[in-house]
KEDRENVEX-136954 format. One record per residue (C-alpha): residue in one letter; x, y, z. Coordinates in steps of 0.02 Angstrom, whole numbers. Layout:
+-----+--------+--------+--------+
! res !     px !     py !     pz !
+-----+--------+--------+--------+
!   A !      X !      Y !      Z !
...
+-----+--------+--------+--------+
***
This chain:
+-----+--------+--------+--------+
! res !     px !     py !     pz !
+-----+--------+--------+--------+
!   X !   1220 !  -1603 !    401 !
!   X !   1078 !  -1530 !    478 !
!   X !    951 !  -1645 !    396 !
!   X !   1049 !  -1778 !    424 !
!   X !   1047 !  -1776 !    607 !
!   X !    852 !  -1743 !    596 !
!   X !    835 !  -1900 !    484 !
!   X !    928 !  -1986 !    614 !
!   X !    816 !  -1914 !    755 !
!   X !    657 !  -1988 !    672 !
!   X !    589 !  -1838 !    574 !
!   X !    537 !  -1861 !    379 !
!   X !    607 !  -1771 !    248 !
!   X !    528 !  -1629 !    157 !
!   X !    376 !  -1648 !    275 !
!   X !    490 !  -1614 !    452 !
!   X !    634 !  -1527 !    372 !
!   X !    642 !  -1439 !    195 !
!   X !    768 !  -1426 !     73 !
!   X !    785 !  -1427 !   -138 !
!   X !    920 !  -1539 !   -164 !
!   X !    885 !  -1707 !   -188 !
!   X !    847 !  -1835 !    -74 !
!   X !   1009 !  -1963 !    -76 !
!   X !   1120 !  -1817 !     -4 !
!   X !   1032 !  -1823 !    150 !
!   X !   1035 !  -2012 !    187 !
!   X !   1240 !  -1976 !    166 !
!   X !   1225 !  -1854 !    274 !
!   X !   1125 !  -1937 !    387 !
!   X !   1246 !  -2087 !    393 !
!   X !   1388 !  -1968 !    433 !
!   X !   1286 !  -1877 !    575 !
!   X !   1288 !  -2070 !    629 !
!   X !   1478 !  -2063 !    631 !
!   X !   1486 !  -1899 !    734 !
!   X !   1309 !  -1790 !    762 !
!   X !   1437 !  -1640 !    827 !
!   X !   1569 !  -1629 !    713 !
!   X !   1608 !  -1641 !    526 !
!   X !   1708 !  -1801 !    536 !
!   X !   1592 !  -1915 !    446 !
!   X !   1565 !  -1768 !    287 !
!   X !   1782 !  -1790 !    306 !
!   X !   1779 !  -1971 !    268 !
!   X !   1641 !  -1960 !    130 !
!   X !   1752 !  -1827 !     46 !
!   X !   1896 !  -1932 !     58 !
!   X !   1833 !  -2080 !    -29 !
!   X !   1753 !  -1971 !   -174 !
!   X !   1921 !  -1892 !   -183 !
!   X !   2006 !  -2053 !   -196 !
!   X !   1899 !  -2115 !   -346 !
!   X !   1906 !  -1941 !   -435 !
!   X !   2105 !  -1976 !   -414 !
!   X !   2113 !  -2166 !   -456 !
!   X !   1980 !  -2134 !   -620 !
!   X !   2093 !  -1980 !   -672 !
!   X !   2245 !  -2101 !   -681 !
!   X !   2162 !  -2231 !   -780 !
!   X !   2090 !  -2098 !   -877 !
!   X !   2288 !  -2022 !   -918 !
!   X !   2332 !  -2216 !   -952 !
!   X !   2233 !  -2218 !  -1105 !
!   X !   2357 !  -2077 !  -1177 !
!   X !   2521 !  -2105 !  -1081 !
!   X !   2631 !  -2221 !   -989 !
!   X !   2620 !  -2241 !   -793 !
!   X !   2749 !  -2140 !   -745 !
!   X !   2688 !  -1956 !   -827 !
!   X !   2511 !  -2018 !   -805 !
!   X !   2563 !  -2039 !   -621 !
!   X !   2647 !  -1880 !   -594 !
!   X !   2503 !  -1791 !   -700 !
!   X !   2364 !  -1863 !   -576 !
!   X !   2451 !  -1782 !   -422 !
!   X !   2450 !  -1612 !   -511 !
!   X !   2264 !  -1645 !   -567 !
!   X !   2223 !  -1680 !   -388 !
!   X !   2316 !  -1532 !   -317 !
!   X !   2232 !  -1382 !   -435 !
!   X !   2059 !  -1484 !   -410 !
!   X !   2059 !  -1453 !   -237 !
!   X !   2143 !  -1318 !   -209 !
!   X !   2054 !  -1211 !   -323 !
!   X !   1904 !  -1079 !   -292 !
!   X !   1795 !  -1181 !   -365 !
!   X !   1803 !  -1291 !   -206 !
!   X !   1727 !  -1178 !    -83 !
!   X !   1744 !  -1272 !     86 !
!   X !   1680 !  -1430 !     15 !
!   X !   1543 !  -1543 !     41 !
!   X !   1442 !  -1508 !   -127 !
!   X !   1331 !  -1612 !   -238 !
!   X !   1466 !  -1568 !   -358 !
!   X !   1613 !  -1645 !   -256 !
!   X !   1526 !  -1805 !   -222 !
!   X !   1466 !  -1812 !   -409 !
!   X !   1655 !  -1794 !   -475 !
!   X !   1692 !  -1991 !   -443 !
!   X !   1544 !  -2058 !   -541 !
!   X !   1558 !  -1911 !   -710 !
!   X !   1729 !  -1967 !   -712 !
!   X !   1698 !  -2140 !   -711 !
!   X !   1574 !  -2111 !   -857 !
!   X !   1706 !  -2004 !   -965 !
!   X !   1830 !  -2148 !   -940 !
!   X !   1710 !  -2257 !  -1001 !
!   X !   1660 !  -2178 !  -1167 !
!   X !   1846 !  -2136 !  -1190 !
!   X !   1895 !  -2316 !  -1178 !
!   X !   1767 !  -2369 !  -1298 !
!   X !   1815 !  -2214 !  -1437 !
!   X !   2005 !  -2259 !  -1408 !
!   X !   2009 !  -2432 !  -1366 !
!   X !   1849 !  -2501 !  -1414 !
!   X !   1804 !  -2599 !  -1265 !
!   X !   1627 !  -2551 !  -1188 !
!   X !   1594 !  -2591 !  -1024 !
!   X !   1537 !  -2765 !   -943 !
!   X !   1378 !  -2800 !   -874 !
!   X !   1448 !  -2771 !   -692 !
!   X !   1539 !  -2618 !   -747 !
!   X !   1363 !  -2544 !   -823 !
!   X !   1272 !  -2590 !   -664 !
!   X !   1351 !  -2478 !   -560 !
!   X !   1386 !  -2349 !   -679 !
!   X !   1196 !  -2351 !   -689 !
!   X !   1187 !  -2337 !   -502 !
!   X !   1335 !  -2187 !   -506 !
!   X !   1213 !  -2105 !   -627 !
!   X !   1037 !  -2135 !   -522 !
!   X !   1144 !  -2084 !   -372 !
!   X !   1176 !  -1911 !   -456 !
!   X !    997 !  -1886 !   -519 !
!   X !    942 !  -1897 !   -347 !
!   X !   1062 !  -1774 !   -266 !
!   X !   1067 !  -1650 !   -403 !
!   X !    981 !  -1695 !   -576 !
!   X !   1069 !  -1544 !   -669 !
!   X !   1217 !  -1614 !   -669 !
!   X !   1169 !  -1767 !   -773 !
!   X !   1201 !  -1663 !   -916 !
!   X !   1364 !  -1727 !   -960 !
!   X !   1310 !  -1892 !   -956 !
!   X !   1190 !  -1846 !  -1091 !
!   X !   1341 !  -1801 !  -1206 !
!   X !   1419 !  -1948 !  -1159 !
!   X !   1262 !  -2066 !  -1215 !
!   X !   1258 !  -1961 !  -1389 !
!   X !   1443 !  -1980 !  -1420 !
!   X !   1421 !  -2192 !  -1392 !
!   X !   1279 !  -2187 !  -1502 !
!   X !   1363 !  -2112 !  -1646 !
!   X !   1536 !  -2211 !  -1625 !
!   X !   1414 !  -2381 !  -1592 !
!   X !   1320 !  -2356 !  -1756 !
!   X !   1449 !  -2309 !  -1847 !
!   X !   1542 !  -2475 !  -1796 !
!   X !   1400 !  -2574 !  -1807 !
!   X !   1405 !  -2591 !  -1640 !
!   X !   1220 !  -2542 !  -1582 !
!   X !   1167 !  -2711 !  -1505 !
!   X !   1323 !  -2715 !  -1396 !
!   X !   1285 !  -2554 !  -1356 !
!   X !   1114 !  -2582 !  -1318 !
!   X !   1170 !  -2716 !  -1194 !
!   X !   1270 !  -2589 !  -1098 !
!   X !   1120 !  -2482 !  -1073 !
!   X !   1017 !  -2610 !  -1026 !
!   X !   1115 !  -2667 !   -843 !
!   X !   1148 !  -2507 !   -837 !
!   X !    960 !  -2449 !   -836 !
!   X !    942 !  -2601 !   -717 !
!   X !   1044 !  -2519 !   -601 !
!   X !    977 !  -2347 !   -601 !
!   X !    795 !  -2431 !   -573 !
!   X !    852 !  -2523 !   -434 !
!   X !    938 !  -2366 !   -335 !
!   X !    792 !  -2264 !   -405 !
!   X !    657 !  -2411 !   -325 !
!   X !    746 !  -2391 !   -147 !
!   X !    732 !  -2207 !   -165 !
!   X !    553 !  -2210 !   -197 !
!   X !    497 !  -2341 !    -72 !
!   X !    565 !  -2238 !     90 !
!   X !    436 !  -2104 !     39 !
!   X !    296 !  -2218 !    -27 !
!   X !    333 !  -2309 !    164 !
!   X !    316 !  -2149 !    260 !
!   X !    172 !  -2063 !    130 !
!   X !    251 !  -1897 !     92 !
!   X !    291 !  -1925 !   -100 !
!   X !    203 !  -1765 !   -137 !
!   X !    334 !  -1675 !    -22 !
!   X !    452 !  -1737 !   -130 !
!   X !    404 !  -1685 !   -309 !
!   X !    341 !  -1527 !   -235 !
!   X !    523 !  -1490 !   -122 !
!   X !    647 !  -1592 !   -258 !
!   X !    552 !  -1572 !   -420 !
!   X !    444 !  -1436 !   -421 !
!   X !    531 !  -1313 !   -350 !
!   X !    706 !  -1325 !   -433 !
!   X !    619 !  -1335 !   -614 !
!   X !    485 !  -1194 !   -599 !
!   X !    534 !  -1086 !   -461 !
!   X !    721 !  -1094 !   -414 !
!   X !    801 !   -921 !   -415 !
!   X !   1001 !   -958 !   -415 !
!   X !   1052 !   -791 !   -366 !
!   X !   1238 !   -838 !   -370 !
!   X !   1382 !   -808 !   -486 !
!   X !   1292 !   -765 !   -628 !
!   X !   1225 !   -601 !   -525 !
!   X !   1407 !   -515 !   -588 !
!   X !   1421 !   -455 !   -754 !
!   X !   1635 !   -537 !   -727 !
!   X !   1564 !   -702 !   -778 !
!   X !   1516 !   -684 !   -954 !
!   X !   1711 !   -713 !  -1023 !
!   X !   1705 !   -880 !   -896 !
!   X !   1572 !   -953 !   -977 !
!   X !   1659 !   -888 !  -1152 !
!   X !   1809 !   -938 !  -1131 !
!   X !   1751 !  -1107 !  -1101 !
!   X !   1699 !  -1141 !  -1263 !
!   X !   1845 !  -1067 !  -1368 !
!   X !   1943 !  -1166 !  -1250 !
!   X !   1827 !  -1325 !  -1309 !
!   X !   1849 !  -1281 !  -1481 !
!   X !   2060 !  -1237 !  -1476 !
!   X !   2081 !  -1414 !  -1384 !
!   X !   1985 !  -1512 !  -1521 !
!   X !   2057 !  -1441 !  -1664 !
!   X !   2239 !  -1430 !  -1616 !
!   X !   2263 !  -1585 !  -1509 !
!   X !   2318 !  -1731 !  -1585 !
!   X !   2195 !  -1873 !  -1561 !
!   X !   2078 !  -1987 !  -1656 !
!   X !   1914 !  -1929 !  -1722 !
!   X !   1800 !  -2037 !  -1573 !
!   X !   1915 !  -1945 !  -1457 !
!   X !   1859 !  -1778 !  -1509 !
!   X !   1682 !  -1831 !  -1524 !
!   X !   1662 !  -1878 !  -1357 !
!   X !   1776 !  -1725 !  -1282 !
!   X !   1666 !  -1626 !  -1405 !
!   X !   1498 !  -1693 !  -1329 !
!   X !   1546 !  -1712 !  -1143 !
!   X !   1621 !  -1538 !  -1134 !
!   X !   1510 !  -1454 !  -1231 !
!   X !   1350 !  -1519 !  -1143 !
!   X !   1445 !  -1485 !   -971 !
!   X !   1438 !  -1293 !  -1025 !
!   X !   1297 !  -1285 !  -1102 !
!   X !   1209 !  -1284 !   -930 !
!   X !   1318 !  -1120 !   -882 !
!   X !   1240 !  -1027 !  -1043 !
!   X !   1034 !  -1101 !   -991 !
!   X !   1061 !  -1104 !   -810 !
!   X !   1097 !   -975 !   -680 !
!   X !   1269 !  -1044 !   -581 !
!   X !   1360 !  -1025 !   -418 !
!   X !   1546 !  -1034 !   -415 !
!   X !   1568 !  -1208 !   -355 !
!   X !   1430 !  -1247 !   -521 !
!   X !   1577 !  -1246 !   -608 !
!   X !   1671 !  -1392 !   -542 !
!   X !   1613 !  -1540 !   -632 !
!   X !   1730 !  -1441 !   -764 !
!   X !   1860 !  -1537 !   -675 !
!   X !   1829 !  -1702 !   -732 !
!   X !   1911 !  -1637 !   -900 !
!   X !   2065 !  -1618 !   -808 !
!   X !   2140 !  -1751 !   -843 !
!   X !   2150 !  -1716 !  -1038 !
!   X !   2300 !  -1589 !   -954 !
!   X !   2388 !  -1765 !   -996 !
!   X !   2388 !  -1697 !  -1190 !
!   X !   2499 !  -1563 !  -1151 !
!   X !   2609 !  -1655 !  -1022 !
!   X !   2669 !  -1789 !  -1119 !
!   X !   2747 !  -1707 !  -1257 !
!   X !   2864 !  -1615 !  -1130 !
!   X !   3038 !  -1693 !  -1162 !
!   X !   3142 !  -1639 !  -1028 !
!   X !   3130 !  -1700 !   -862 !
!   X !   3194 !  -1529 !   -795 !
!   X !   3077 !  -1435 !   -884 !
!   X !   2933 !  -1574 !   -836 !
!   X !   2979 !  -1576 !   -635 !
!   X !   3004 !  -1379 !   -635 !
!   X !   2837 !  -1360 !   -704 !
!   X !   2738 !  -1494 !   -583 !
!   X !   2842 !  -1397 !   -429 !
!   X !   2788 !  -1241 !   -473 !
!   X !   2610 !  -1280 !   -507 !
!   X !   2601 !  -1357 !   -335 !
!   X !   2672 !  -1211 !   -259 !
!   X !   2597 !  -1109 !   -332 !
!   X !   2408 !  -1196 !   -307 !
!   X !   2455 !  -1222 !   -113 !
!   X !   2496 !  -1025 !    -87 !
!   X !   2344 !   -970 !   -196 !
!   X !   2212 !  -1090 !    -99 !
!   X !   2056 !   -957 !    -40 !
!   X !   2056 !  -1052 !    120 !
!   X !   2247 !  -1041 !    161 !
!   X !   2249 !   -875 !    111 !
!   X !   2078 !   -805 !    203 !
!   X !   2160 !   -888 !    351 !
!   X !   2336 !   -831 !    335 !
!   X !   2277 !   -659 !    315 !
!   X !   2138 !   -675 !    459 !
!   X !   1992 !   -670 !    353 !
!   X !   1964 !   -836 !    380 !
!   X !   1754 !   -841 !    390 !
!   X !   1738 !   -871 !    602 !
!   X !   1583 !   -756 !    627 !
!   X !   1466 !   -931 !    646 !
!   X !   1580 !  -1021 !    748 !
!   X !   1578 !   -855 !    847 !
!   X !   1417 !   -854 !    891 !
!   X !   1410 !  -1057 !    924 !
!   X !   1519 !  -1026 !   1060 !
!   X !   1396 !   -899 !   1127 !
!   X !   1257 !  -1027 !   1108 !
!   X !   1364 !  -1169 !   1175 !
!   X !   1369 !  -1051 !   1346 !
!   X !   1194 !  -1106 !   1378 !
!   X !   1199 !  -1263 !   1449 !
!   X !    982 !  -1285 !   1431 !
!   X !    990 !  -1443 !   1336 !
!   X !    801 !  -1397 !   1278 !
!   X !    858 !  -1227 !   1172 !
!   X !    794 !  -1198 !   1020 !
!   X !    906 !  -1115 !    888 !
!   X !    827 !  -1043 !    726 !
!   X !    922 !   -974 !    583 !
!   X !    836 !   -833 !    463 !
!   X !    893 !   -752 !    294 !
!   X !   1044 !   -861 !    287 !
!   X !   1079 !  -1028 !    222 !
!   X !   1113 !  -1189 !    324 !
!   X !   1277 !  -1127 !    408 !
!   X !   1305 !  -1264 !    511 !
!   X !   1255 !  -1193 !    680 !
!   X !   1151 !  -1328 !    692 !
!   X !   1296 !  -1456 !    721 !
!   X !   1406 !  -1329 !    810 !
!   X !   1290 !  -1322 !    938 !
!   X !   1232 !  -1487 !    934 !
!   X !   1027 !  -1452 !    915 !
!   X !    917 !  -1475 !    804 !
!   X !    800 !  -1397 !    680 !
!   X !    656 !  -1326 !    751 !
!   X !    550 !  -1313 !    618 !
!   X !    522 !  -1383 !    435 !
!   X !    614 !  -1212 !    361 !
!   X !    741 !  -1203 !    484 !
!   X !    844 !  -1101 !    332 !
!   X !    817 !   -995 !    172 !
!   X !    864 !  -1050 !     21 !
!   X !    858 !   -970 !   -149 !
!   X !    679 !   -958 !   -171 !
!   X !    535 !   -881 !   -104 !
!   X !    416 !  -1009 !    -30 !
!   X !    251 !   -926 !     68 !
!   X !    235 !  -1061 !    184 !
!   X !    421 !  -1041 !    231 !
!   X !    391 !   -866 !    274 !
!   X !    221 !   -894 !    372 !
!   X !    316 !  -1028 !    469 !
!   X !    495 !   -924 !    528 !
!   X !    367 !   -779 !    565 !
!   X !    233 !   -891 !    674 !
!   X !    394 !   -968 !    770 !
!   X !    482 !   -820 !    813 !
!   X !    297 !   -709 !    863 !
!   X !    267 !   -878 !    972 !
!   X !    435 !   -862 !   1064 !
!   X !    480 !  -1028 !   1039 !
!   X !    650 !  -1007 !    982 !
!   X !    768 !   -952 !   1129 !
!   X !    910 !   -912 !   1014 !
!   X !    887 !   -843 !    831 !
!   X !   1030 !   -806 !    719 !
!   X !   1020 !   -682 !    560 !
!   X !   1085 !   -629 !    429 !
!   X !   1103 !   -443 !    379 !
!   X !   1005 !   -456 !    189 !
!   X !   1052 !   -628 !    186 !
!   X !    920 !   -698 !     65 !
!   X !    808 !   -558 !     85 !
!   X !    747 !   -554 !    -61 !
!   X !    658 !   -715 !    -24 !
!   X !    541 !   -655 !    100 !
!   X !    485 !   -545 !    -35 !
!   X !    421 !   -373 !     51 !
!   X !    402 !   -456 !    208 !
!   X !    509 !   -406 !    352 !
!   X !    496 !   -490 !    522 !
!   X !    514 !   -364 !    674 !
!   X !    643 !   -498 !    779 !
!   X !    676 !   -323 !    899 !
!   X !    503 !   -355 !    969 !
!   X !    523 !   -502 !   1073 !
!   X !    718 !   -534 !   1083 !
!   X !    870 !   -414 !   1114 !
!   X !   1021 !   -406 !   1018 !
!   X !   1176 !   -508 !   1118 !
!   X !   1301 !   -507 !    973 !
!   X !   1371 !   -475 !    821 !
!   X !   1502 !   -532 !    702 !
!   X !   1545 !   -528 !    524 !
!   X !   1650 !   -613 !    409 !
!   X !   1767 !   -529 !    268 !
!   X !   1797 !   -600 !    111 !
!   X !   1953 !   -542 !      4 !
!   X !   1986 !   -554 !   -184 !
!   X !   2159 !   -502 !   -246 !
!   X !   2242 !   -655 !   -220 !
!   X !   2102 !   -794 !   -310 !
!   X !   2242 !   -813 !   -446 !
!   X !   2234 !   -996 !   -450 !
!   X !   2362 !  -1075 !   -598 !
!   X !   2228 !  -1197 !   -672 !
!   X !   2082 !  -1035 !   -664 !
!   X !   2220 !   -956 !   -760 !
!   X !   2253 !  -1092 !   -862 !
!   X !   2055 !  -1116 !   -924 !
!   X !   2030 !   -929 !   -895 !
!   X !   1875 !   -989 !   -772 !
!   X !   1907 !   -893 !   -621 !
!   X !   2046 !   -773 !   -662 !
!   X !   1940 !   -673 !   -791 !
!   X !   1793 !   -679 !   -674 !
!   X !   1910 !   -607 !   -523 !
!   X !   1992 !   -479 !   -646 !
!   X !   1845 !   -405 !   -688 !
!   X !   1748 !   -425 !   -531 !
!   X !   1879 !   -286 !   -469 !
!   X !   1798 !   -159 !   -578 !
!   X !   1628 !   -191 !   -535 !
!   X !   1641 !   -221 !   -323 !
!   X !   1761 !   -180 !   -207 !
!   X !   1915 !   -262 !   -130 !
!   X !   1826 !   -312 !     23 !
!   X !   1633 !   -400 !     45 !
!   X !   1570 !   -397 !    230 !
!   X !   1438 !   -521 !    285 !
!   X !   1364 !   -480 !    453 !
!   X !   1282 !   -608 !    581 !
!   X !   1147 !   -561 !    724 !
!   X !   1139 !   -655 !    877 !
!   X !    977 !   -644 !    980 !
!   X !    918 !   -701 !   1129 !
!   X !    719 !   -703 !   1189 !
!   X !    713 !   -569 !   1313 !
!   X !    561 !   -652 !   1442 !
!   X !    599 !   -835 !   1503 !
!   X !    433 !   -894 !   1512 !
!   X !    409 !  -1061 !   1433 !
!   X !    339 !  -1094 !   1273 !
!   X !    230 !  -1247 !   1221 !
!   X !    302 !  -1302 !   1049 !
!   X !    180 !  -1347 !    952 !
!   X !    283 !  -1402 !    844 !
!   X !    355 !  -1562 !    894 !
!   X !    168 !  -1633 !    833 !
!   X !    166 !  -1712 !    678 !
!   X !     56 !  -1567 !    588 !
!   X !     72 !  -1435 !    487 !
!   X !    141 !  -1315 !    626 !
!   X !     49 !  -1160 !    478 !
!   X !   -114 !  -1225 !    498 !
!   X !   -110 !  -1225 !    684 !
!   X !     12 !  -1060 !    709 !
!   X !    -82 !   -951 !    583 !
!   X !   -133 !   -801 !    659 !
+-----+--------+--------+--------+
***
């Protein structure tokens, strides 16, 4: 959200602000800053409509196994563990906005193996563009799509099918050029396409350091329980052979990138799109009772396990940023500068309605020199009024470095968030054993309770600073001491 409002305020991205993910993320963020620049309002309504297509391609999905009435029911209990479960986080992910489009390609290649109808031209076109869309938020995640193009291949040459086939892939190529064209123009336009292989490209294939959930030794059975339940599905469900070839492929490339690739929790939630298959076991169930009991008490019983609800029933809800936004907010200097180290974009940015200061205005998961060089010239320069830290947040990205913030700004406040794991039982982590094998064993190996602590300081003198970095220059050159 916070490089959306800059790309709305005229900067360039990767040469005024910095981030890894790709660059199509941030023109949807920067539209929704259009919709509201101080709240969340326009991520709401981009999260909506993604969750509406994840939804409305889960029911057609079920309605190539079922009739509308179980597929119906099933889709509202897909929906509900989906997002409701851990794997959520508090939303607005690559992963969340990428669920629409995998699923769309899934129901695709599961027409074709079960009804053999490939898509139309129109239908490929956009598909195409769903799939370019992806690459440039978060190319990882393509990998499904991979499986998907292997499993068409085989069922289209074993019907003799290949030039049909070959059709398909052509509009849909011609969409993924065109989206990928429009991508490349805004940075041929404004000269920094070098920024961009070196912030999108570079960094995420040679230097990216996901120190996430891989980090605990709990996520080992996650990752292997993933495939035996790939394997038990295919071999005991009854469906046709191009059924299980493409469940077989999609699947199995989907976790193939948790065995190559380090992960985060929410990495897992393109598992989701599978969810629908859940239509296998539904619609053998007989009796209404047993069928309506069953969708009530997975509802339930997703609702009352929800991280969220329960972090905010129990007061652990995570409040330590909007905390110290409040304190910020007290300021009423419209020219403050706020600066964020050792901590990812927490969205104190928007909650105090400024913006960036500076090109690494946060820390991600990888050590970058210049990034380092740059937080350390703008804090010795006292051009930040406010900076914001967190407690070994990311420390391990500034390498040995430590900045002395004590020098030149006092301490004002504190705050901390706790984090709680007992009750991250959810039914559909205990159904796929992602999530409830990882939490039972995580008990063993950390405690019950994880603090993460926030500093809030202020610049103790009030002189005034020249930024030098409003100039369109690299503010390291110029700040270097």
């Amino acid at each position: 959200m916070s490089i959306g409002k800059s790309l709305l305020s005229g900067k360039l991205l990767y040469t005024d602000v910095h981030d890894h993910k790709g660059p199509l993320l941030f023109f949807l963020h920067e539209w929704a800053a259009a919709v509201s620049s101080k709240s969340f309002m326009g991520i709401y309504l981009l999260e909506i409509l993604c969750s509406f297509g994840f939804l409305a391609f889960s029911y057609k999905t079920m309605r190539l196994f079922a009739v509308h009435g179980i597929s119906l029911i099933t889709t509202c209990v897909v929906g509900v563990l989906t997002y409701t479960s851990d794997f959520m986080l508090y939303g607005d992910t690559v992963e969340e906005f990428s669920l629409p489009i995998l699923l769309l390609v899934l129901y695709k290649t599961l027409q074709y193996a079960k009804q053999d109808k490939l898509p139309t031209a129109l239908e490929s076109f956009f598909i195409g563009v769903g799939v370019a869309a992806i690459f440039w938020m978060k190319f990882t995640i393509l990998v499904m799509c991979v499986g998907a193009l292997a499993s068409l291949l085989i069922m289209a040459s074993q019907r003799r099918q290949m030039s049909f086939l070959m059709l398909c892939l052509f509009w849909c190529a011609v969409g993924a050029v065109g989206l990928t064209v429009g991508v490349l123009l805004y940075f041929i336009l404004h000269g920094n396409g070098a920024n961009l292989y070196q912030s999108y490209f570079y960094l995420n294939i040679f230097h990216y350091a996901g120190r996430g959930a891989d980090a605990s030794a709990a996520w080992w059975p996650a990752k292997l329980a993933g495939w035996l339940l790939l394997v038990g599905f295919v071999l005991t469900r009854r469906m046709s052979r191009d059924v299980k070839i493409t469940v077989a492929f999609c699947w199995g490339a989907e976790l193939l990138t948790f065995v190559l690739f380090k992960v985060f929790l929410y990495y897992f939630l393109p598992i989701f799109v599978f969810a629908p298959l859940l239509i296998y076991f539904v619609r053998d169930i007989r009796s209404k009772t047993i069928l309506y009991t069953g969708v009530l008490a997975l509802t339930l019983s997703s609702i009352v396990t929800n991280y969220n609800l329960m972090t905010f029933l129990t007061g652990n809800f995570p409040q330590a940023v909007l905390s110290l936004a409040k304190t910020v907010n007290t300021d009423k200097d419209i020219r403050k500068k706020v600066l964020t180290v050792r901590s990812y974009d927490t969205g104190i940015y928007t909650l105090t309605d400024c913006l960036p200061p500076i090109k690494y205005f946060s820390t991600p998961d990888v050590y970058i020199e210049e990034l380092v060089r740059e937080q350390t010239d703008y804090m010795e320069s006292c051009q930040a009024k406010y900076i914001i830290q967190k407690d070994d947040g990311n420390a391990y990205c500034y390498g040995s470095f430590r900045p002395n913030i004590e020098q030149d700004y006092i301490l004002i406040q504190e705050a901390s968030d706790k984090y709680r794991y007992e009750f991250l039982l959810h039914p559909l982590q205990f159904l796929w054993s992602l999530g409830y094998m990882n939490r039972l064993i995580e008990k063993i190996y950390t405690p019950k309770h994880h603090n993460v602590n926030y500093r809030l300081y202020r610049l103790k003198n009030k002189k005034k600073c020249v930024s030098l970095l409003d100039k369109r220059f690299d503010p390291c050159l110029t700040l270097r001491r």
